[in-house]
C-alpha positions in Angstrom: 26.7 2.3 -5.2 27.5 1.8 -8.9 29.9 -0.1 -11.0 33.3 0.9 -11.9 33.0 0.8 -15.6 37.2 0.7 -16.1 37.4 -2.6 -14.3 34.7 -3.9 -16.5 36.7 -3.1 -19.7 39.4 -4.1 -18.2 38.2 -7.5 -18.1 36.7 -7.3 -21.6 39.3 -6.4 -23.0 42.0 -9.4 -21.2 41.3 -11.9 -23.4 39.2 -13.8 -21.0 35.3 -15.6 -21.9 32.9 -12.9 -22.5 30.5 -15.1 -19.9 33.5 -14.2 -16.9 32.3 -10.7 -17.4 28.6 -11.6 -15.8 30.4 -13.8 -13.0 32.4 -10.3 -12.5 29.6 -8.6 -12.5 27.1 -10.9 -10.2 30.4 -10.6 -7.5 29.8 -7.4 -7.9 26.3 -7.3 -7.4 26.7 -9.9 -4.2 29.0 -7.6 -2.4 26.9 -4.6 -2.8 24.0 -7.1 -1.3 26.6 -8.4 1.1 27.6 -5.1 2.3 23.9 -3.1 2.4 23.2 -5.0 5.7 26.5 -2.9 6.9 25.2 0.0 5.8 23.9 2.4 8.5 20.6 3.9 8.3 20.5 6.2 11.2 17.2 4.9 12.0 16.0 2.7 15.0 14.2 0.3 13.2 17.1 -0.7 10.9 19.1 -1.3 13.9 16.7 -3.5 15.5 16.3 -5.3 12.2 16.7 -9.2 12.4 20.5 -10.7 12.1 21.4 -11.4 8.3 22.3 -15.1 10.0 18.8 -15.5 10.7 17.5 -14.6 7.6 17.0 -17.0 4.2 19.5 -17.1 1.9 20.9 -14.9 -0.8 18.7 -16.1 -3.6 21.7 -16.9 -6.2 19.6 -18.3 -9.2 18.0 -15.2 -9.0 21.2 -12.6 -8.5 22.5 -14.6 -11.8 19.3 -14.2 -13.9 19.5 -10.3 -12.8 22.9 -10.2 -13.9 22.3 -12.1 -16.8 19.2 -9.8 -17.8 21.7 -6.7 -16.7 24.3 -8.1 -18.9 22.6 -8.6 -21.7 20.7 -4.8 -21.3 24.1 -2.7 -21.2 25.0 -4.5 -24.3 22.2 -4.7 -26.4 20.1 -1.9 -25.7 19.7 0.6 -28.3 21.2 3.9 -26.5 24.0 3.5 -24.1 23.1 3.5 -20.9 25.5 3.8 -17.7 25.6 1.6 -14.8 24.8 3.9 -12.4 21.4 4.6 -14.3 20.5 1.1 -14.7 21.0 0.1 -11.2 19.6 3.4 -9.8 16.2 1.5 -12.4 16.3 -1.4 -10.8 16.2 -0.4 -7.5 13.2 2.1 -8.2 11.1 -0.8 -10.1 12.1 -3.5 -6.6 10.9 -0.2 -3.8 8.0 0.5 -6.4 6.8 -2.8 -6.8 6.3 -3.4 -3.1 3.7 -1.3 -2.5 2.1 2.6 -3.9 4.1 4.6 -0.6 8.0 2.9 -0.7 10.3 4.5 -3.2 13.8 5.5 -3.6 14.8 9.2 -3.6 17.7 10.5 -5.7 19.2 13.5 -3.9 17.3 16.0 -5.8 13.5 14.4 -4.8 15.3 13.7 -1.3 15.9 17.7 -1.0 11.5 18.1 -2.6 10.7 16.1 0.1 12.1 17.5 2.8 10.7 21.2 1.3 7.4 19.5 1.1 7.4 18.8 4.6 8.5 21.9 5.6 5.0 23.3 5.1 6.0 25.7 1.7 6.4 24.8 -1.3 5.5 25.5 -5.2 2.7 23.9 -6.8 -0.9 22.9 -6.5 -1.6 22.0 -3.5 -2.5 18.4 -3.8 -1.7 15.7 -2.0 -1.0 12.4 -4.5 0.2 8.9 -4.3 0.3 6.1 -7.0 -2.5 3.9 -7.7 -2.4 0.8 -10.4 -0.2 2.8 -13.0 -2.3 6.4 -12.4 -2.3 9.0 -10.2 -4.9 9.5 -7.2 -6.0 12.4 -5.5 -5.9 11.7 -1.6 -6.8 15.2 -0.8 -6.7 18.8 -2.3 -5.0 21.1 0.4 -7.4 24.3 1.7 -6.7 27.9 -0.1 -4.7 26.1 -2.7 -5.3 26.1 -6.7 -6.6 22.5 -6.7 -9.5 23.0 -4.1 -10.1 26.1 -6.0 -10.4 24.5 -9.2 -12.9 21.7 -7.6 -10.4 18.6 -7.8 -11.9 15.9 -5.4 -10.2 13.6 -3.2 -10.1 10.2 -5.1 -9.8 11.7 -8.6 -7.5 10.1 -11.1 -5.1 12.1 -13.0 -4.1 10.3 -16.2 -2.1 13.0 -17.8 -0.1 15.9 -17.0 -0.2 18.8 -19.3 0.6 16.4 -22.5 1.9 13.9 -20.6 0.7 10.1 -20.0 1.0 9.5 -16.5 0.6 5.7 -16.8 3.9 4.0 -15.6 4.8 7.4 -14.3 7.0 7.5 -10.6 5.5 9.1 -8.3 8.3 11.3 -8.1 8.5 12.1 -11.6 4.9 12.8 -11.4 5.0 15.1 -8.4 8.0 16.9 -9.8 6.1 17.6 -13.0 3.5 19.4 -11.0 5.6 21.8 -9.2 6.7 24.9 -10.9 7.7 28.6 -10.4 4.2 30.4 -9.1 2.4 32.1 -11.9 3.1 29.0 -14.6 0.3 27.1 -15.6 -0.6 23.3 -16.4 -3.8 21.4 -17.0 -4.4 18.2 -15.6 -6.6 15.6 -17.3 -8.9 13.5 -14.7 -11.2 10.8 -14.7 -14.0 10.7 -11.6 -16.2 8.1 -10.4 -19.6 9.5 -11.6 -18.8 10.9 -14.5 -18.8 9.4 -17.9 -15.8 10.9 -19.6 -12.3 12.2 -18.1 -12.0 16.4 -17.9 -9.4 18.6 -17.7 -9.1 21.0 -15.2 -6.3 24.6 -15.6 -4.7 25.2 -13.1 -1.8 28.5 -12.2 1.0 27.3 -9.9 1.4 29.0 -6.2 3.7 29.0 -3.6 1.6 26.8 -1.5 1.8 27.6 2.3 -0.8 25.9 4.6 -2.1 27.0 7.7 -2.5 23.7 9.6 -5.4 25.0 11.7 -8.6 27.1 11.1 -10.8 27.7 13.9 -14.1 29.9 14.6 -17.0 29.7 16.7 -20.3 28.1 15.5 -22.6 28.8 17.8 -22.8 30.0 21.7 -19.6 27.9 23.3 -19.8 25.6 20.3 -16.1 25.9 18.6 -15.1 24.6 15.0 -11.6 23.5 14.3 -10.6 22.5 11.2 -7.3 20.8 10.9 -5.7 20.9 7.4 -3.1 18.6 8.0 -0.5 17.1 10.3 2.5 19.0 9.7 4.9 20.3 12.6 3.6 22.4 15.1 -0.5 21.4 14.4 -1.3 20.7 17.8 0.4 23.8 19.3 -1.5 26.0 16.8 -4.8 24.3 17.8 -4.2 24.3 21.4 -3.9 28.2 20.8 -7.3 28.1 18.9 -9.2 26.4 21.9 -7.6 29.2 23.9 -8.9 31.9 21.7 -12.3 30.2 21.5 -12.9 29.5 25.1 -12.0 34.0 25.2 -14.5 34.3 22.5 -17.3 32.2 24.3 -16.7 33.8 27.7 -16.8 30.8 29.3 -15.9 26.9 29.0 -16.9 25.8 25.4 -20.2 23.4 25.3 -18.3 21.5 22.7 -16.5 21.5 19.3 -16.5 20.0 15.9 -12.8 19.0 14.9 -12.8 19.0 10.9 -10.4 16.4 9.4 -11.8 16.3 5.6 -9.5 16.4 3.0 -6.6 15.8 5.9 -4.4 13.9 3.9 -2.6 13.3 7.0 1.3 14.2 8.1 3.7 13.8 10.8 2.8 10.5 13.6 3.8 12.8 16.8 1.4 15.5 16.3 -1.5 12.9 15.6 -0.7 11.7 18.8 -0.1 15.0 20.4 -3.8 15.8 18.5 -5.5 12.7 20.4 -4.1 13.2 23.7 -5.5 17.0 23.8 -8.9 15.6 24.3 -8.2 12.3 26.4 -7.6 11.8 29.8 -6.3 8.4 29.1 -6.0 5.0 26.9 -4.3 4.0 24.0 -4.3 6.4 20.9 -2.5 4.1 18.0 -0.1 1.4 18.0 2.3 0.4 15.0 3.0 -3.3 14.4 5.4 -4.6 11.1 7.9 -7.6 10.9 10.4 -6.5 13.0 10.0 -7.0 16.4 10.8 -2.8 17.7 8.2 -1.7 15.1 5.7 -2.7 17.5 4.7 0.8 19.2 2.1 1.9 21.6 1.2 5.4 21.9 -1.2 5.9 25.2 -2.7 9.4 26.0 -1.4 11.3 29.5 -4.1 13.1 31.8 -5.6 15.8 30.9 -8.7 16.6 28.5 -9.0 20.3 27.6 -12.3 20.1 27.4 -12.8 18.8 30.0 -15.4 16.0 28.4 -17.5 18.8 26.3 -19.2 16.8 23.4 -17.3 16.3 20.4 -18.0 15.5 16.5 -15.4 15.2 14.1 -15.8 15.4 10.6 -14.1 12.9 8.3 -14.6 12.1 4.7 -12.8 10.0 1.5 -9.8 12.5 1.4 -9.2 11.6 5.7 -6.1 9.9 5.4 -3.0 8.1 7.3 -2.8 10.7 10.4 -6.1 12.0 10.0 -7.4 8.3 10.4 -5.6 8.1 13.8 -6.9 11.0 15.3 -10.5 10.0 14.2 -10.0 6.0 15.4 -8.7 6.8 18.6 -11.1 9.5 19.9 -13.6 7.0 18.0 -12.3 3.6 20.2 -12.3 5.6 23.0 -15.7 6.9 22.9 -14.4 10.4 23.1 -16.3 11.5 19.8 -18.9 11.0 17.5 -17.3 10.8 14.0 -19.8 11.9 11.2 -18.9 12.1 7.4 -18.1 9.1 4.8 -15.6 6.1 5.4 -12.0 7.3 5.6 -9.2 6.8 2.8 -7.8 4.1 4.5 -3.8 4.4 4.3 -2.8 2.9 7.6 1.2 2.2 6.5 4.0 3.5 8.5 6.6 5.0 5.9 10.5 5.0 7.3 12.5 7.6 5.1 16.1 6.6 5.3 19.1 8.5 4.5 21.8 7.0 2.4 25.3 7.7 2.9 25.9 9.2 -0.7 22.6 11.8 -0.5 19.6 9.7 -1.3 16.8 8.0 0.1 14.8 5.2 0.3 11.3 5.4 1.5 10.1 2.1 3.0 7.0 0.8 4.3 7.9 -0.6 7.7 4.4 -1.2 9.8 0.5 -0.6 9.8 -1.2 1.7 12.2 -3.5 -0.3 14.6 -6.9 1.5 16.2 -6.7 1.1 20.1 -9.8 -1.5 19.5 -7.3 -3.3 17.4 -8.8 -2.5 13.9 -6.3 -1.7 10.7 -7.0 1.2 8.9 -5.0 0.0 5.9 -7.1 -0.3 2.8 -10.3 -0.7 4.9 -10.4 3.2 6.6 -12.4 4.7 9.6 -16.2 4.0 9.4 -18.2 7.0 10.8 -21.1 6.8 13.3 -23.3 8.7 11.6 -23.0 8.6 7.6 -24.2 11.8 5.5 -25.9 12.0 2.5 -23.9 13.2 -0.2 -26.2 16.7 -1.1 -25.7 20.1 -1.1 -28.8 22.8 0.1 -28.3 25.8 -2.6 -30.7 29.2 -1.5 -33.0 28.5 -4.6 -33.6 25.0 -5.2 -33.4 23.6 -2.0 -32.2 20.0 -1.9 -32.9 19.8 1.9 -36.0 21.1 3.3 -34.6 23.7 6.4 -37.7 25.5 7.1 -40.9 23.5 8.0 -44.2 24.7 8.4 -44.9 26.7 11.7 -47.9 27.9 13.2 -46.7 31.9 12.2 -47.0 30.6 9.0 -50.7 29.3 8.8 -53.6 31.7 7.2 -56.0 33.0 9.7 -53.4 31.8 12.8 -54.2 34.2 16.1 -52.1 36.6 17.0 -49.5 36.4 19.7 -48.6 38.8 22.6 -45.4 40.4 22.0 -43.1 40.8 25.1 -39.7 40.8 24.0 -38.1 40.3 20.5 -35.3 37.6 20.8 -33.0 38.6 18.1 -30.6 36.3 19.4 -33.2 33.3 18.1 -33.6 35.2 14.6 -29.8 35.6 14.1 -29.4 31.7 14.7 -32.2 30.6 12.5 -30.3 33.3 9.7 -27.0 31.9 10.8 -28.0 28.3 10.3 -29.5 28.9 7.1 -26.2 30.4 5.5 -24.2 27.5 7.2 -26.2 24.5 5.7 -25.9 26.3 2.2 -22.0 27.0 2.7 -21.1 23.3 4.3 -24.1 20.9 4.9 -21.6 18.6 6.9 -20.7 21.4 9.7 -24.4 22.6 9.8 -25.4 18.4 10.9 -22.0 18.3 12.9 -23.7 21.7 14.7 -27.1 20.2 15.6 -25.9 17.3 16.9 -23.3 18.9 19.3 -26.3 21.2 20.3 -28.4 18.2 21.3 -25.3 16.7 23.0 -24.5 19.7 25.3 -28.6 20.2 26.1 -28.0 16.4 27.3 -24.9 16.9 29.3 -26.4 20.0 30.9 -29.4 18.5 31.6 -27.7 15.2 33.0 -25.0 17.6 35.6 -28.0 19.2 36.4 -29.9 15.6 37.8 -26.6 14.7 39.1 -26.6 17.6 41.2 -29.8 17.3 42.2 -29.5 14.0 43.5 -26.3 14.7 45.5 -26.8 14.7 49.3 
């Protein structure tokens, strides 16, 4: 809502104390205060919001030191600037200062969000938010120029092109990174580790994401990789279990469910994620100052695999609905979660529609474990922590071969009966995966042990039975 600027000449220009222009004006600003709470969102949370009656006073010293400060800016400021802009300022700096995910949208960033979330879009294929003044990286998106180009989750980007990010929106920000595909832009970033910002080039792309990658590892041992939460995730990995349970010719022994550099995405189809692989318990629940924010999410029955082993990957750039899919098959003892400790944005965002075409984005709740933990600002914590190394083929950084008896001068000679070619293509195969992704190749091993132990353990059990 902005000012009517003939009214306020009108009163300027009657004759009447230049101070009755700010009472004017704080009126003004009262109703528009008054009248928000009449507003309607369209959202359930805003209707279940707490009666203005209830809450504490309109704080009037306050509205008149804004209007005062207002005042005194449309005035005195060096460029005329109209009302509509300055208020449109102020509410950005009050969403802003709240916290790094709450914002207002004009119509134009309203419309970019809602092609963001649509799954195509022009850019880079990085996932942002605001941190102190600066840019951070929460994740690079797979097949994209950023992960190309080696950005890292947690990077900092302090300029754009030419361009000082510091102070920069969000929006701006993001906006300044999209282009049409085949533009360029370099991006200037500083990294924990190293000494001295860098700048990296980068060539815009119309960036379309498969949510989910899947292959098989192993015999019955399938690898998912989900690259984020967008609509339609679980259907398409649903379809890739299907496909990898044809390609194993027979029920899969277990699976390693990728979430690095998930920078996370729509709250239904983490939930939908969980409950794929639990037969029951609670998945997340949402708590914030209002009493309907308070949401539980419980898995139904039904695990499709049917309790095969299960190690998910997770890692700095594992963020918001990435970090509820990992906490609840974590809580639940469904998985083993292997990697580095999560990003740890655990904020429910509410995007609300304004009657004239904006938005405001609003943080409205935090995202609870089923244990009870918060992932905000603290993340997931991984059973099993990695070392941060690579294995390259000529300087090994990991030792993958040790010493066999085949390998000792003046060793007998064995009896040849069969050649097990299946053995010598998994010894080649693991080789290539530890130098490709060191994390799946430990995520492999360990689902290999698993399996030997649930076979082993069925068999016992069977065994035993009378």
């Amino acid at each position: 809502m902005a000012f009517e600027p003939r009214e306020m000449s009108k009163q300027k220009n009657s004759g009447k104390p230049k101070s009755l222009s700010r009472h004017v004006l704080l009126g003004v600003l009262l109703g528009v205060l008054l009248a928000a709470g009449a507003v309607d969102f369209n959202h359930r949370l805003e209707a279940s919001a707490t009666p203005a009656t209830s809450q504490s006073p309109l704080p009037l010293t306050d509205l008149q030191k804004f209007a005062a400060i207002l005042e005194r800016v449309r005035s005195q400021y060096v460029e005329e600037v109209s009302d509509s802009k300055l208020l449109e300022n102020a509410i950005r700096g009050m969403l802003n200062g709240l916290d790094p995910h709450s914002s207002y949208m004009d119509a134009d960033e309203f419309r970019e969000m809602q092609i963001t979330t649509s799954g195509r879009f022009g850019g880079l294929g990085i996932q942002v938010q605001a941190d102190e003044g600066f840019i951070r990286v929460v994740a690079p998106l797979d097949d994209t120029p950023a992960k190309r180009a080696g950005i890292q989750a947690r990077d900092l980007i302090i300029r754009i092109d030419d361009r000082s990010v510091q102070g920069m929106d969000l929006e701006e920000a993001v906006k300044l990174m999209r282009g049409d595909p085949g533009t360029s832009l370099t991006l200037t970033l500083v990294r924990e580790g190293r000494d001295t910002p860098f700048k990296v080039k980068l060539t815009r792309e119309v960036i379309k994401v498969a949510s989910v990658k899947s292959r098989l590892l192993d015999e019955g041992i399938g690898y998912i990789r989900v690259t984020q939460f967008a609509a339609e995730a679980t259907n398409e990995a649903s379809k890739a279990l299907e496909q990898l349970h044809k390609e194993a010719k027979g029920p899969l022994k277990g699976i390693v469910l990728d979430l690095r550099n998930n920078p996370g995405g729509l709250l239904s189809d983490a939930v939908s994620m969980s409950d794929l692989f639990l037969n029951s318990g609670r998945i997340v629940y949402t708590k914030g100052r209002v009493p309907d924010s308070r949401q539980d999410f419980d898995a139904t029955p039904g695990d499709v695999l049917h309790g095969a082993p299960m190690v998910v990957l997770v890692n700095q750039g594992s963020a918001s609905a990435a970090e509820i899919v990992a906490g609840a098959l974590q809580d639940n003892h469904r998985a083993l979660l292997m990697g580095w400790t999560t990003f740890g944005k655990g904020s429910v965002q509410t995007v609300m529609p304004l009657p004239t075409g904006d938005a405001i984005k609003l943080t409205t709740a935090r995202y609870y474990t089923p244990s009870g933990r918060s992932i905000q600002a603290d993340g997931i914590h991984p059973d099993i922590v990695l070392p941060a190394l690579t294995v390259s083929g000529e300087n090994k950084e990991v030792s993958l071969d040790a010493t066999r008896e085949a390998d000792l001068r003046g060793r007998l000679s064995g009896t040849v009966e069969a050649v097990r070619f299946k053995d010598i293509d998994r010894a080649q195969l693991s080789q290539k995966l530890a130098q490709e992704d060191y994390a799946i190749y430990e995520a492999l091993n360990l689902l290999r042990a698993l399996s030997i132990q649930r076979a082993y353990l069925d068999k016992n059990q069977v065994a035993a039975a009378p």
